[in-house]
C-alpha positions in Angstrom: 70.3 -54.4 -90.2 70.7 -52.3 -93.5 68.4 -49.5 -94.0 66.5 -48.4 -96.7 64.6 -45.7 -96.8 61.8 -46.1 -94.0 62.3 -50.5 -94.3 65.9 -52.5 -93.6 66.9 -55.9 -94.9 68.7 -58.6 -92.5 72.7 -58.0 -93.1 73.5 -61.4 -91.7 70.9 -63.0 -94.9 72.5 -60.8 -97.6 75.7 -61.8 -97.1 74.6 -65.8 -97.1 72.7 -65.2 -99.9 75.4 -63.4 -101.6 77.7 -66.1 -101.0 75.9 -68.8 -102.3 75.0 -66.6 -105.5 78.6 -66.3 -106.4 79.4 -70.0 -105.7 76.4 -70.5 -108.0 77.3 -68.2 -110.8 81.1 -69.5 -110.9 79.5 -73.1 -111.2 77.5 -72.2 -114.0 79.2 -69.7 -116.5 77.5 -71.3 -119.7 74.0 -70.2 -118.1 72.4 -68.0 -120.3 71.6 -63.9 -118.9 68.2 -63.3 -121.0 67.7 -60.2 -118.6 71.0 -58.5 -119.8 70.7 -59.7 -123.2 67.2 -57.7 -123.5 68.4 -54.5 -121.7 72.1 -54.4 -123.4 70.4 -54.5 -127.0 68.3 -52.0 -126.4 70.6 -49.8 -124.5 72.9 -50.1 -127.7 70.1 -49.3 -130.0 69.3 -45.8 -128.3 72.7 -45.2 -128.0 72.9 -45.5 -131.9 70.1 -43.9 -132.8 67.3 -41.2 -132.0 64.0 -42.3 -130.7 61.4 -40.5 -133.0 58.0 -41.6 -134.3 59.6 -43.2 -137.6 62.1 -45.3 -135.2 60.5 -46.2 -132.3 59.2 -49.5 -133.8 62.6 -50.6 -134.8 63.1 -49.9 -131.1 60.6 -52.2 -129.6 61.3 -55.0 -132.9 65.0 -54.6 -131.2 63.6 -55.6 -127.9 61.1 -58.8 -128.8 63.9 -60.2 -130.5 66.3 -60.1 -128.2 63.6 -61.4 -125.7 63.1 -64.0 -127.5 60.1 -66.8 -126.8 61.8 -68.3 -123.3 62.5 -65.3 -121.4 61.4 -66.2 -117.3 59.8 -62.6 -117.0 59.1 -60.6 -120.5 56.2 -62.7 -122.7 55.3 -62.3 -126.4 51.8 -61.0 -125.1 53.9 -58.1 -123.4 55.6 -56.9 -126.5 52.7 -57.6 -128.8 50.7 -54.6 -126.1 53.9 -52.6 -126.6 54.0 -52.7 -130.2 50.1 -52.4 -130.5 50.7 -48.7 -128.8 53.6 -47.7 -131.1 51.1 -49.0 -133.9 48.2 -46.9 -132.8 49.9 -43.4 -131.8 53.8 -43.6 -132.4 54.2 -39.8 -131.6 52.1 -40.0 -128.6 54.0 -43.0 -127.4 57.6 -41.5 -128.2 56.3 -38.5 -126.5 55.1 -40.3 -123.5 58.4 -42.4 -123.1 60.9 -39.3 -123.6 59.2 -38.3 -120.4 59.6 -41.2 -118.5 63.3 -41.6 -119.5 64.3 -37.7 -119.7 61.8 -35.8 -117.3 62.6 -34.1 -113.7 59.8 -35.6 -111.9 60.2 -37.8 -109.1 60.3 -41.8 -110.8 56.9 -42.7 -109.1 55.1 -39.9 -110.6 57.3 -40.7 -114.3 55.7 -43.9 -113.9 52.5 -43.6 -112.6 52.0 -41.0 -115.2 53.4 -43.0 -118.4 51.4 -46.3 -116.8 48.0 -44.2 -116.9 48.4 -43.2 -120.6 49.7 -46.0 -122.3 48.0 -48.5 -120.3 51.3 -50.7 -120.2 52.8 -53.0 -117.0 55.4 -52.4 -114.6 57.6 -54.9 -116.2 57.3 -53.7 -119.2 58.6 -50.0 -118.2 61.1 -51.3 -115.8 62.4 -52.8 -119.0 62.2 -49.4 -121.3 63.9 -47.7 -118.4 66.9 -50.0 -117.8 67.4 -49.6 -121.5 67.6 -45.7 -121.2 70.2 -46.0 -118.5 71.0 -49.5 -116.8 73.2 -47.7 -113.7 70.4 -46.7 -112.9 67.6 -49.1 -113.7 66.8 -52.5 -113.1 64.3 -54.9 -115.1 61.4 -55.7 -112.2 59.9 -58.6 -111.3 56.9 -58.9 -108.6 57.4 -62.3 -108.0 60.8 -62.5 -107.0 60.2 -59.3 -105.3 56.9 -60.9 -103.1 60.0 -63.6 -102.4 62.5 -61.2 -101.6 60.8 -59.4 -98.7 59.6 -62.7 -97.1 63.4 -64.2 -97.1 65.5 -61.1 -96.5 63.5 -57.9 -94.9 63.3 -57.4 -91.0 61.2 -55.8 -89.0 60.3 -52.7 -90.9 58.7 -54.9 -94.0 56.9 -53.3 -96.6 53.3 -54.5 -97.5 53.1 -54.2 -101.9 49.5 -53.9 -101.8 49.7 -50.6 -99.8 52.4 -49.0 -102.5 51.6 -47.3 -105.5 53.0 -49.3 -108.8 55.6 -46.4 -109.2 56.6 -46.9 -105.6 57.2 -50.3 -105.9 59.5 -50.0 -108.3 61.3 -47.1 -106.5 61.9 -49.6 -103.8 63.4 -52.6 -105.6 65.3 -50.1 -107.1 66.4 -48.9 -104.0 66.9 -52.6 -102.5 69.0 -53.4 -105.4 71.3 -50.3 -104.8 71.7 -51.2 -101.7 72.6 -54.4 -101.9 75.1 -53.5 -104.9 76.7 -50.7 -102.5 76.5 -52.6 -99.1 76.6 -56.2 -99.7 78.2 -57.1 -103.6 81.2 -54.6 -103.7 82.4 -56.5 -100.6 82.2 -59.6 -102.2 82.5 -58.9 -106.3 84.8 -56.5 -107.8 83.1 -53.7 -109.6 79.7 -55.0 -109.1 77.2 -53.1 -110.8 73.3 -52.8 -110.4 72.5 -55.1 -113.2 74.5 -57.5 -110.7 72.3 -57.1 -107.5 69.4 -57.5 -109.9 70.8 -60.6 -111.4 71.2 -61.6 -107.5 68.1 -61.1 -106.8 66.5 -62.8 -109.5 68.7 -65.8 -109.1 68.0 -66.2 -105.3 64.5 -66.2 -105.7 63.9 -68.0 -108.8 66.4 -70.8 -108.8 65.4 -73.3 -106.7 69.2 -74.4 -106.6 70.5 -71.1 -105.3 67.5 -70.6 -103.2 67.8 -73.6 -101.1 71.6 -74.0 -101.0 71.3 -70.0 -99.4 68.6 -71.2 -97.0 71.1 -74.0 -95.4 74.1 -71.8 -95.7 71.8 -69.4 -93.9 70.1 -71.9 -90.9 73.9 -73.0 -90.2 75.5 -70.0 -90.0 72.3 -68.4 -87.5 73.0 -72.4 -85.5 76.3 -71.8 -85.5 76.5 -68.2 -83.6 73.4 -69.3 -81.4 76.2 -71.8 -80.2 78.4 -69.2 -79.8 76.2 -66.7 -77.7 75.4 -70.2 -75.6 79.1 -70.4 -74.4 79.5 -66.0 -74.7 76.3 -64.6 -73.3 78.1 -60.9 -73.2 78.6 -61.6 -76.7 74.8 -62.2 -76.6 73.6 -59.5 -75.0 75.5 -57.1 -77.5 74.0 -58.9 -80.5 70.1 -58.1 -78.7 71.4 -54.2 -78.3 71.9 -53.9 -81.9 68.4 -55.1 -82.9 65.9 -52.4 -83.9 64.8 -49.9 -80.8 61.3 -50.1 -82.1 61.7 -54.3 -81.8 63.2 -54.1 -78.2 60.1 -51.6 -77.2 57.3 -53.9 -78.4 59.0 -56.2 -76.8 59.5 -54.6 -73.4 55.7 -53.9 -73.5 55.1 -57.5 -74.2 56.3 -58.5 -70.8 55.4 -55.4 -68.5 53.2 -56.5 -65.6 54.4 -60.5 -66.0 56.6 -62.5 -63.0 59.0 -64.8 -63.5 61.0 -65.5 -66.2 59.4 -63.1 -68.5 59.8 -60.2 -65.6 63.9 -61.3 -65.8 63.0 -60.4 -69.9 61.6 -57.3 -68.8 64.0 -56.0 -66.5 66.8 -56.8 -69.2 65.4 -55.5 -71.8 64.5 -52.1 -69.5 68.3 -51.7 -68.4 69.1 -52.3 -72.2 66.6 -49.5 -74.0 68.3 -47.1 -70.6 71.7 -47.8 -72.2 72.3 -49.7 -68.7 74.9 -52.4 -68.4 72.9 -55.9 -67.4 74.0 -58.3 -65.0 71.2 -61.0 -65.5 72.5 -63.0 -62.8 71.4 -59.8 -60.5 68.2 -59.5 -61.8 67.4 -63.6 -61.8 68.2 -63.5 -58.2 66.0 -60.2 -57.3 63.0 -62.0 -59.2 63.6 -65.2 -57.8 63.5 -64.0 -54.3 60.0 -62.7 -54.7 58.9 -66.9 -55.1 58.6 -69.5 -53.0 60.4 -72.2 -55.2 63.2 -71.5 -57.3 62.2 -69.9 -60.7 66.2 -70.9 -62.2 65.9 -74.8 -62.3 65.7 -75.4 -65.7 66.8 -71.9 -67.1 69.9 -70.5 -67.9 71.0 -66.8 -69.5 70.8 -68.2 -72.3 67.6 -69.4 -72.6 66.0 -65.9 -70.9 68.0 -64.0 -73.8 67.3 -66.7 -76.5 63.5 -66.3 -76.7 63.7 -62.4 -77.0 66.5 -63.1 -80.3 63.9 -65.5 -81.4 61.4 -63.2 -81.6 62.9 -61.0 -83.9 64.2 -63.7 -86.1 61.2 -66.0 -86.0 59.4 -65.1 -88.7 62.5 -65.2 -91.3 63.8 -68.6 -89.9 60.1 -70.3 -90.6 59.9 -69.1 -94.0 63.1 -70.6 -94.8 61.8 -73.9 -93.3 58.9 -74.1 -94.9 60.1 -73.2 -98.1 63.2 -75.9 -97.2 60.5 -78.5 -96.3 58.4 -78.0 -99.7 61.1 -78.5 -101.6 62.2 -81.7 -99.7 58.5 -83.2 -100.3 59.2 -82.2 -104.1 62.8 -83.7 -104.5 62.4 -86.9 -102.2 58.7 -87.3 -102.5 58.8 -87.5 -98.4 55.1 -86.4 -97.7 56.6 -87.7 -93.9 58.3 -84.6 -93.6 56.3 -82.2 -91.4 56.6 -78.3 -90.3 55.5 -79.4 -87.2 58.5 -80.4 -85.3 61.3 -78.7 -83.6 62.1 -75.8 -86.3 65.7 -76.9 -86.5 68.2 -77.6 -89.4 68.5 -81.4 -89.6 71.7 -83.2 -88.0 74.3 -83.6 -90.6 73.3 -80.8 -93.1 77.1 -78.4 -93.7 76.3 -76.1 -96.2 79.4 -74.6 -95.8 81.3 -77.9 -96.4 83.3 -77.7 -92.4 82.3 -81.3 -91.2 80.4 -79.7 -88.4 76.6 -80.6 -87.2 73.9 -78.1 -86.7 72.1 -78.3 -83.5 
């Protein structure tokens, strides 16, 4: 996991995701940027000029141009509120947005404060403030955000409606950092914030992107399931590094249980005590407390698997789901159902190997 802040984000999804962003954007140079095309010009026109009550229009004129009438995210109803302010109190409004770029304030109270008095939406003041300075700012989007945590955030999610608007944007701020420091300079020399906004944007909005990631994703998580199959030491060190918080809910899930779930238990006990595990120890302990042997059909594998599972669960169905939609949409295959085994279909390579996911 990478953390941020109090929440993390699944390292083993970034980097697919990352991956199948640069395969897409190499594809597809002629595609047009309308976020950095928006946020350049007006970084150049407050780099040329002072922001004062007499300019300021010229400023937001700057903006709706570059916008344009097709942009995925800013609208002409969102400039025509900006303008509308600059119309009815230019030096109030330039007052109000030197703040926001300029003042020492934390950025949730800068925007909390300028949202309360000129009444204008996130979006919108994402945008101002990526202007002002874009290594530090990004253009928002709650949309592709809402996507984002569902595909890519692990057990420490954050729930939107219980953050204030500034905080939001403090934390897809932060997300983006973070995915430009951890994940994107690995992978993409000199990449800048605008770039892990651009990947963001471009993993959640195009379906393309999106789904490619999602079966670059499901083969890669197949693929190392088959290796912990044949490697469960391998396995067990994967489990270890999963969240402490995760491997205690988990512990309590299967106190006071027999059987297979009290081999669980007493793994998961030795591995929160920093103990080594020998499962095949603790199977045969548990097993002699039975009449008939508990083992027939289970292996260390399968005890270990269901506890991985867990943590992944949730990501792994949103993926199918959202692979499964899209399916119905492109094939018209109103067959296809979420109810069956959860796995990536037979014959799907994403990453182009001639190998089968199981």
């Amino acid at each position: 996991m990478v953390s941020v802040g109090e929440f993390d984000l699944d390292e083993g999804a970034l980097h697919a995701a990352a991956d199948t962003y640069l395969d897409f954007k190499s594809a597809g140079d002629d595609q047009r940027n309308w976020n950095r095309e928006v946020l350049n010009s007006g970084h150049s026109w407050l780099n040329q000029r002072d922001l004062t009550a007499g300019t300021v229009s010229e400023y937001t004129s700057e903006l709706r141009e570059a916008t344009g009438d097709d942009h995925p995210i800013l609208s002409e109803e969102d400039f025509d509120d900006l303008e509308a302010k600059v119309a009815d109190d230019a030096g109030n409004f330039v007052e109000d947005l030197v703040a926001l770029f300029e003042d020492e304030s934390p950025l949730e109270d800068r925007i909390e404060r300028f949202r309360t008095n000129q009444g204008i939406d996130l979006t919108v003041i994402s945008a101002l403030l990526t202007t002002s300075d874009p290594d530090r700012y990004v253009l928002y989007d709650e949309g592709s955000f809402e996507t984002f945590i569902r595909y890519f955030t692990g057990l420490n999610s954050p729930d939107l409606g219980d953050l204030s608007v500034g905080r939001r944007y403090d934390l897809y701020r932060n997300y983006c950092s973070t995915i430009q420091s951890d994940v994107l300079n690995e992978k993409l020399a000199g990449a800048t914030l605008q770039d892990a906004q651009e990947f963001v944007g471009t993993v959640t909005h195009s379906a393309e992107c999106r789904y490619n990631f999602i079966l670059r994703y499901l083969f890669r998580h197949t693929s190392q399931l088959e290796e912990f199959e044949e490697e469960t030491s391998m396995f067990l060190d994967e489990i270890r590094t999963l969240p402490q918080a995760f491997l205690r809910d988990q512990l309590e899930a299967y106190e006071g249980r027999q059987k297979i779930a009290k081999i669980r238990y007493d793994v998961l006990d030795a591995i929160l005590d920093g103990e080594s595990v020998d499962i095949d120890e603790i199977a045969a302990r548990e097993n002699a407390n039975h009449e008939k042997n508990i083992m027939n059909s289970w292996d260390d594998y399968k005890i270990l698997a269901q506890i991985y599972y867990n943590y992944a669960k949730d990501r792994v169905e949103a993926y199918i789901e959202d692979l499964l939609d899209y399916l119905r949409n492109e094939i018209d295959a109103d067959q296809l159902s979420t109810g069956g085994t959860g796995r990536v279909p037979r014959g799907l390579d994403p990453e182009g190997e001639g190998r089968k996911l199981v």
